[in-house]
N, C-alpha and C positions, 0 to 999 in steps of 0.2 A: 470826125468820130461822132459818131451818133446816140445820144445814150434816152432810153426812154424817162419823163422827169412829172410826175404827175401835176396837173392844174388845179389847185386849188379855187376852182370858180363858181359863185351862185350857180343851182340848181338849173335858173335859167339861161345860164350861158354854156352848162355841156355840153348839150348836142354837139357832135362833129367837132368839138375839140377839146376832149379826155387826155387822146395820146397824141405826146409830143414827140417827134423824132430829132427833135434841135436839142441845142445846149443851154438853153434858155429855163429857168425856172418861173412860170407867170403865175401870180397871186391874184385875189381881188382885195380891196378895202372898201368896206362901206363908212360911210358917212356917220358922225352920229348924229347929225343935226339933220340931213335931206335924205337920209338912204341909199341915194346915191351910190352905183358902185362904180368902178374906178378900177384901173386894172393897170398892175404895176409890175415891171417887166426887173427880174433880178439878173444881172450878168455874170455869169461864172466866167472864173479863168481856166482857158485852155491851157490842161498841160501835156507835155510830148515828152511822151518815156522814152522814145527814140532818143531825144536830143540829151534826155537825162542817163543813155546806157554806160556803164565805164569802159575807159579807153585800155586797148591791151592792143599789144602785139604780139600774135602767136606765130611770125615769122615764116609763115609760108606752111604750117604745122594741118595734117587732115583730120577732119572731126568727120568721124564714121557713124553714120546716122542708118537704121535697122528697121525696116515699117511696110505696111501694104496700102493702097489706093483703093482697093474694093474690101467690101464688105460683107461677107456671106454671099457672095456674087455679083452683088451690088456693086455697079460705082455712079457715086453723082457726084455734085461739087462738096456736099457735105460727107464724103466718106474719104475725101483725097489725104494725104498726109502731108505729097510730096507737088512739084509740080511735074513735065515729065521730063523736064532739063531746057525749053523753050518755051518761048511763048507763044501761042494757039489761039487768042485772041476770044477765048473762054476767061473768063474776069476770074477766078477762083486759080486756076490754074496760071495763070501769070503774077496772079498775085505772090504765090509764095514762089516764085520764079524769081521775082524782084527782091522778096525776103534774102532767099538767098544771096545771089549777087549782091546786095547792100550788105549781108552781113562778112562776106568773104572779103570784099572791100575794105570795111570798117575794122575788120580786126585782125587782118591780113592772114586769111586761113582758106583751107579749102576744104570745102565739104560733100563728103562721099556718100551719095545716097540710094543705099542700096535696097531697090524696091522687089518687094515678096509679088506673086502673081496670086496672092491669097492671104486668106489672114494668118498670122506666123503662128508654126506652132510650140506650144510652151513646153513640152518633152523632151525637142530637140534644144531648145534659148537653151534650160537648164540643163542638158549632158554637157554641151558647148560649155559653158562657165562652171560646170564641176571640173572639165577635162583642162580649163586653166584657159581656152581660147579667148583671145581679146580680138576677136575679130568686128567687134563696132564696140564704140565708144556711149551711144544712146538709144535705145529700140521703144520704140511704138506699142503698147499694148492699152488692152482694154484692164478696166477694173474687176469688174466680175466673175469671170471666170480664167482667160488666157492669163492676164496678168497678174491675178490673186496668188495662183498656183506658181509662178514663179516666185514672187516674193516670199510665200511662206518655205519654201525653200533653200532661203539665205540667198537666194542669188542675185539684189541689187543691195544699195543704200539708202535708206532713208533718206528723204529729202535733206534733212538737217547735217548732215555728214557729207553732202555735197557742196562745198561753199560758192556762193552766188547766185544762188536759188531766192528770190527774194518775195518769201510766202506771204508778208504782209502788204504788198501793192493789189492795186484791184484787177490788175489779169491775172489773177490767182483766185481760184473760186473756196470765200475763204468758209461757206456753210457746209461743203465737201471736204475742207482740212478737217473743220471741225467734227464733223460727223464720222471719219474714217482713222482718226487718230486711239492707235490703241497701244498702250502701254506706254505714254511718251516718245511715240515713233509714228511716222507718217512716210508713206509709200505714192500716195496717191496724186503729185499737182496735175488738178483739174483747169481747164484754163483753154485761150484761144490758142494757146501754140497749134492745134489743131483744126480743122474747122468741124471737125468730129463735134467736137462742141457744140457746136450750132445745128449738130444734125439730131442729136440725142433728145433734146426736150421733146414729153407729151404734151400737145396740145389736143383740143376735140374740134373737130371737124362738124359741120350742121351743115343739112341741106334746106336754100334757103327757098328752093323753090314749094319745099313742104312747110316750112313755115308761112308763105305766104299762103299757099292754097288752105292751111287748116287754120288760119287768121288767130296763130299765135302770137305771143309777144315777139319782140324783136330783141333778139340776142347782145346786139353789138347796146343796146340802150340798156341790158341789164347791167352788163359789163363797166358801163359808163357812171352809171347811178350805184355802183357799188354792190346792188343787189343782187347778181351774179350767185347764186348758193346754191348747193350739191341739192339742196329739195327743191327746188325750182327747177333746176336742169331735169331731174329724174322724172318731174310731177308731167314737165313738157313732152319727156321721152312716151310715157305714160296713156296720154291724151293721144298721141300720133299713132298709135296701132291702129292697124284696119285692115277688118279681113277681107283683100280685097278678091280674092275668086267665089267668094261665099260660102265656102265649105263646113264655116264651125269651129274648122280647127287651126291653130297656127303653125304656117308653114312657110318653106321657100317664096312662093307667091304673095304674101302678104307686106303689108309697109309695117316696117319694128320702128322705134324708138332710138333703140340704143345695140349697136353689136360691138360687142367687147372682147381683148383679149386677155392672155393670162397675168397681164402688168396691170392692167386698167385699174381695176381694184387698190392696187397700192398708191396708182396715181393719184384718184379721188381722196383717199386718205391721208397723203401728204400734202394735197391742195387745201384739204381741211386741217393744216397745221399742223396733225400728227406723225409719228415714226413708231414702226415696231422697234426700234433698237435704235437710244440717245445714247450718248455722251456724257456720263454726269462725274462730276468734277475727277476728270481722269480716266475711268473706268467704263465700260460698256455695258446697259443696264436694258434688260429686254422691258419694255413699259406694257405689257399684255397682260397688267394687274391694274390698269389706269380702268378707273370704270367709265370716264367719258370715252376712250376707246374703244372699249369694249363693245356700249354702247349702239355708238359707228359704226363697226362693225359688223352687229348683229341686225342693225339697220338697213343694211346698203347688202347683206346677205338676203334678207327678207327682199329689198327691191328687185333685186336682182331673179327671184322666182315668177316675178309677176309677166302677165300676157306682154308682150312686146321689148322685153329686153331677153337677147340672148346671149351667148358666148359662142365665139367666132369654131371651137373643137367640136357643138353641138353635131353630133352625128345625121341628122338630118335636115339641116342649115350648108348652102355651100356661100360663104360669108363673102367673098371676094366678090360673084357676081353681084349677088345683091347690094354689093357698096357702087360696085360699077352701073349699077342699073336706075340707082336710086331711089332705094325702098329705103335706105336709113333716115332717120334724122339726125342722129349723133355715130361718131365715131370717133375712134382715137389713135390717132396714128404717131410716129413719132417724125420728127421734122427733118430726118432724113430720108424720108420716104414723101413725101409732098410733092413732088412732081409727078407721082401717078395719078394725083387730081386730079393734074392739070388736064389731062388725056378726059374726065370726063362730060357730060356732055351736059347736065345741070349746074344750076350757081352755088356754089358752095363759099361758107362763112368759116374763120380760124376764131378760137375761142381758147381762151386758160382757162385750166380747173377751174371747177368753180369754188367758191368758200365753203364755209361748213353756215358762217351766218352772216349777219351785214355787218356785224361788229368786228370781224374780223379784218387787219389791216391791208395785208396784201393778197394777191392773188399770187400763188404758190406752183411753182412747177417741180415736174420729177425730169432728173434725171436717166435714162436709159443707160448702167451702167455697162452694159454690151457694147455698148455706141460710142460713148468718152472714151477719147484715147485719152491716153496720159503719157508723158515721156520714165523710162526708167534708165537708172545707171547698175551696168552690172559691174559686180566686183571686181571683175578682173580688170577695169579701168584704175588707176594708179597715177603718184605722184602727179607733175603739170598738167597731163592729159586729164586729171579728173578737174584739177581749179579749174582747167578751160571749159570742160564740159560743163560747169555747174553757170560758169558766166553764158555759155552761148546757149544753154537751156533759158535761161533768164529774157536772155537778148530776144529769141525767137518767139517767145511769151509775148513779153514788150510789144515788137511790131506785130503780132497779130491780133493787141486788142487797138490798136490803133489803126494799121493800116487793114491787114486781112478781114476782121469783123467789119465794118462796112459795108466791105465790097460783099462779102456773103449776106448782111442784111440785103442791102438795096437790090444789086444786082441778082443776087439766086433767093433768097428767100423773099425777103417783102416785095418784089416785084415779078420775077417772073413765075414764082409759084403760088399766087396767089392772084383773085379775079377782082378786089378792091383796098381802096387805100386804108379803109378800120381794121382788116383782115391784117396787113402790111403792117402798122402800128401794133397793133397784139404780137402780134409775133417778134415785133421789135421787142417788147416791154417785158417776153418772157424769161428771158436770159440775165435779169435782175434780183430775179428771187426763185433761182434752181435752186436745189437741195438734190439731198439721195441719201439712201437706207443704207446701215450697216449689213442690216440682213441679208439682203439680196447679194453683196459683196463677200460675207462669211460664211454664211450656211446656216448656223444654227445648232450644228451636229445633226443637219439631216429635217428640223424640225420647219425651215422657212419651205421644202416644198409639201409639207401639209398645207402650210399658210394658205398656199397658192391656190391647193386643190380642193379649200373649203369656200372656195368661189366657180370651181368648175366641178370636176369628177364630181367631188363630193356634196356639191350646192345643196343647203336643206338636208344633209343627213347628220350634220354635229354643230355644236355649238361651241364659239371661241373659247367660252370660260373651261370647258370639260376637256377641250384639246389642248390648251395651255395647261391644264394641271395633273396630263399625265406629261408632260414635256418639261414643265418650268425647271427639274430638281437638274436634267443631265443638261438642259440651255446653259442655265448658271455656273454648273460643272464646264462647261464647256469653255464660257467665256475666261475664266480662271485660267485654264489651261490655255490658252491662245494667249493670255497675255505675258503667262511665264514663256510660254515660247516666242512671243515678239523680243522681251528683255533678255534671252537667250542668245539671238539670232544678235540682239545689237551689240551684247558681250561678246562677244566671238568677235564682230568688227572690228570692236575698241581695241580687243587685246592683240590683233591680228594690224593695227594702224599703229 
């Protein structure tokens, strides 16, 4: 198990070894008499949640498991749920192959898993459990839309009300409990049980063959030096326009900076440590009265007008070739989509958000809540069949950040989608410090796709403070209302268990 663990080392010793893919924590110590530095190796203990899972016999008992392998038509190793019942000698797909079998083994059960030729959809999950059908025990859905819409429907249980769900271990991603917990209820564990997980995270893509030819800095050494910051990246994107047919004007034929889509925006903003929509003690609190946000906002709106960044819907932009032809320097793609890189034909670099400044600790990714799967339990699951479900949800967690994460680091992500080892190390070290918006998850009452369209449609025609405050009265109104309805939805369980 590979976990990225930062180097605390003199300045002169980063180069080329920032990120660590071991288990290893390295320090330095200097001297106080000679200066001397000295470098000292701390040993963590491996621990195996596998060997720590509880022992049960479910006696020969089948856990009906509900999910799809493709993604919006997509399948890669990060969109699979399932494996396809054999092993194929595809490392992702054997992997949860052997999940299985060890867990059917271990807890003497058999598990049914019955694959969607599509993403499943949430009108039918919810008639099915209005209509009383217990026909699976655990289904597969995303956060943001398919899944949202079931749960606000009363048709699962909150995690807590599943016993064996064990939210405080670290294959539970616990900046997404915290962020999507409303009303004392949480719907959402985020987590390896899927490799979804590992497909979700925005990363930015840079072409390095334009960094070299326009003899900018070097990305992977900002990254390294910490100095890695959202005005650095943009300042870079900035500098890389050129209009290369000569016309005057920017167009398809020219080299951009930066082509972005309708997420990017929020990515950059939770890389710089912000959220439209916190958690504050208990409560869901829209923070688009933060005037450092505000700020940001109005910043990264303003950059976003300038020659050489554009947005991927621009009607006179066809953004795909141009990424394939490589006229970008930056783009941002999300890490289940990474292997259409590979197919291109310049070097390209993986990068994390960048920060907002140098002071800031981590480098920050967003979650693609489209892309997280998550496991839910629907109601109609009952007495032993639900304890079991809540331990083999647990168990399949367990072995996936142990065994499956890995294998999808090493083998599909850090190596064969990516053309170097600092590329392979970022991308290791992203899945550290995810997060994800409420917004994008709830809606807003309508108000998060303004958000969105004051980076495109509307780029340069309003400002965040004037579209926050014809919205703030019915947001607030709203979030009120969603939370009497979550404590609604969990009354009805209690009184109904």
């Amino acid at each position: 198990m590979k976990r990225y663990i930062s180097l605390l080392l003199l300045a002169a010793m980063l180069t080329g070894t920032l990120f660590s893919c071991g288990n290893e924590a390295d320090t330095a110590e200097t001297s106080a008499d000679t200066g001397a530095v000295t470098e000292t190796v701390q040993e963590t203990e491996e621990i195996s949640y596998i060997d720590a899972l509880p022992a049960a016999d479910y006696a020969g008992a089948t856990f009906r498991v509900h999910g799809a392998n493709s993604l919006n038509g997509h399948e890669y190793a990060t969109t699979l749920q399932f494996s396809i019942g054999e092993t194929t000698g595809e490392p992702a797909n054997d992997i949860l192959f052997e999940r299985t079998a060890y867990l059917e083994n271990y807890y003497n059960v058999k598990f049914d898993e019955i694959i969607e030729p599509g993403n499943i959809d949430p009108g039918k999950v919810i008639a099915n459990i209005q209509a009383g059908d217990a026909a699976c025990d655990m289904f597969y859905s995303d956060i943001a839309w398919q899944g949202y819409n079931i749960v606000i429907k009363g048709g699962v249980y909150p995690v807590d009300m599943v016993e064996g769900i064990q939210l405080d271990k670290p294959y539970w991603a616990s900046e997404i409990t915290e962020a999507l917990t409303i009303a004392d209820s949480f719907y959402f564990p985020a987590g390896p049980i899927s490799p979804r997980y590992y497909g979700s995270a925005y990363v930015l893509m840079f072409n390095r063959d334009i960094v070299e030819d326009m003899n900018l800095e070097d990305p992977y050494t900002l990254v390294q030096e910490g100095t890695w910051t959202i005005e650095k990246m943009m300042s870079m994107a900035l500098q890389s326009y050129r209009d290369l047919d000569g016309n005057g004007t920017l167009d398809l034929n020219d080299q951009m900076g930066l082509g972005y889509e309708v997420l990017t925006p929020e990515s950059f903003l939770m890389g710089c440590g912000y959220h439209y929509v916190e958690n504050v003690n208990g409560s869901l609190k829209c923070m688009l009265d933060d005037e450092n946000l505000i700020t940001r906002i109005q910043w990264l709106c303003d950059q976003m007008q300038k020659e050489g960044i554009f947005w991927e819907g621009r009607s006179e932009f066809d953004y795909d070739p141009m990424l394939e032809a490589g006229q970008l320097l930056f783009a941002n793609p999300c890490t289940f989509v990474l292997p259409v890189f590979r197919e291109y034909e310049y070097d390209f670099g993986i990068l994390p958000m960048p920060k907002e400044s140098e002071m800031q600790e981590n480098y920050i990714s967003y979650a693609q809540p489209w892309v997280v799967s998550v496991p839910y339990v629907p109601v109609t699951n009952v007495g032993d069949t639900l304890a079991m479900t809540g331990v083999l949800i647990d168990a399949m967690a367990a072995y996936g950040y142990e065994k499956v994460r890995p294998v999808i680091y090493e083998d599909v992500i850090c190596l064969k989608n990516t053309r170097d080892e600092a590329s392979a190390r970022i991308v290791d070290m992203i899945f550290d410090t995810i997060t994800i918006d409420a917004a994008v998850c709830v809606g807003l009452d309508g108000f998060y796709s303004e958000l969105q369209q004051l980076f495109c449609h509307k780029l340069g025609q309003q400002g965040i403070t004037s579209l926050y405050a014809a919205h703030k009265e019915s947001v607030e109104a709203f979030f009120v209302k969603l939370e009497e309805q979550f404590r609604e939805m969990r009354a009805t369980l209690e009184s109904s268990n």
